[in-house]
C-alpha atoms as one frame of an Amber mdcrd trajectory, in Angstrom:
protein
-142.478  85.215  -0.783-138.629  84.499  -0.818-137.711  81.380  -0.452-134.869
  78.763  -1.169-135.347  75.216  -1.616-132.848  72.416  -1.058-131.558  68.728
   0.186-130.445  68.043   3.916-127.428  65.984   3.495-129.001  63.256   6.509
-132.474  62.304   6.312-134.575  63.242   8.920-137.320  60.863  10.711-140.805
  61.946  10.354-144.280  60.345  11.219-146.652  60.657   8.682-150.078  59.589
   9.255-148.573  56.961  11.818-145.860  55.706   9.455-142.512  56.740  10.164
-140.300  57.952   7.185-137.391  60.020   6.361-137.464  63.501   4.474-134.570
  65.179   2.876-135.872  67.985   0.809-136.491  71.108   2.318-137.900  74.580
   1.643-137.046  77.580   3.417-138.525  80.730   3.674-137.983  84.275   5.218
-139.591  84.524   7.934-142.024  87.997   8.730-141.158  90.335  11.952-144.204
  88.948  13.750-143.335  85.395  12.963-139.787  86.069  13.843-140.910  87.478
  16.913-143.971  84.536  17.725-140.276  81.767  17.195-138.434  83.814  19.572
-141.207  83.738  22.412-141.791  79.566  21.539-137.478  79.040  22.949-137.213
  77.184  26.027-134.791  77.605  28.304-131.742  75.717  26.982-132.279  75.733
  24.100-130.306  77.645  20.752-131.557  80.592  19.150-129.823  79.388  15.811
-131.439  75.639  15.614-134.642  77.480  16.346-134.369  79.793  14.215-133.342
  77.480  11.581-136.221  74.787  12.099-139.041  78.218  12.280-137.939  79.007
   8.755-137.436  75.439   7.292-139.988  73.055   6.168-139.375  69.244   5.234
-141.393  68.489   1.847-142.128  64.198   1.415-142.068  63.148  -1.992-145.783
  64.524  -3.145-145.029  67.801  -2.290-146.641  68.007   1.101-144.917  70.341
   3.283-144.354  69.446   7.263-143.346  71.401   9.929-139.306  70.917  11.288
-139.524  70.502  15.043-136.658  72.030  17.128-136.093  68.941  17.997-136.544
  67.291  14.631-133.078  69.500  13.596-131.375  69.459  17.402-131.811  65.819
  17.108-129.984  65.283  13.699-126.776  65.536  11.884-124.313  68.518  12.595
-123.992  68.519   8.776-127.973  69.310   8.807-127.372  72.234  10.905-124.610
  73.407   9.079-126.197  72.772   5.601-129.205  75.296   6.855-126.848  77.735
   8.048-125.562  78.238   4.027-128.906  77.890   2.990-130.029  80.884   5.191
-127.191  83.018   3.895-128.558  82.302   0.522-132.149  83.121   1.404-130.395
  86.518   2.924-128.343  87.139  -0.304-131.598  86.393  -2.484-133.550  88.709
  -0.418-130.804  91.453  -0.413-130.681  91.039  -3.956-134.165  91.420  -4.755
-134.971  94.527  -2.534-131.660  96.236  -4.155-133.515  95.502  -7.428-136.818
  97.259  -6.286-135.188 100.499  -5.309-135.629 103.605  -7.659-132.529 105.154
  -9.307
């Protein structure tokens, strides 16, 4: 599975096991046509194809290495600089990906 792993610039608020904290580090993966497709049919109306795109393919990871899900709203609800640090992140899964299936091809 390709995946990149990183650090959101803001912290975002999470309730774990009825404590609230704050994660930062984050994994994301490419996502599979049919979970693509399952994301696209879970938008609401108003809301933006990229942040939910974005928060389908990114998980937040607390500090034992337990991975939770990112809400739409977790990511709508936070820092511009969140959304924009995701948006580099997914051209880097993209590259990684393009990289690795360029590798796999016969000569």
């Amino acid at each position: 599975m390709i995946q990149v792993e990183g650090t959101l610039p803001v912290a975002i608020p999470v309730v774990i096991e009825h404590a609230a904290t704050k994660l930062r580090k984050i994994v994301m993966r490419q996502m599979t046509a049919i979970e693509y497709l399952q994301a696209q049919t879970g938008i609401k109306e108003g809301q933006f194809i990229a942040i939910a795109d974005l928060s389908a393919m990114t998980k937040l990871v607390d500090e034992v290495g337990t991975v939770h899900e990112m809400t739409y709203e977790m990511l709508g609800n936070s820092s511009r600089s969140n959304l924009e640090y995701l948006q580099g992140k997914r051209a880097e899964l993209d590259a990684k990906e393009a990289a690795e299936s360029s590798e796999a091809e016969p000569e």
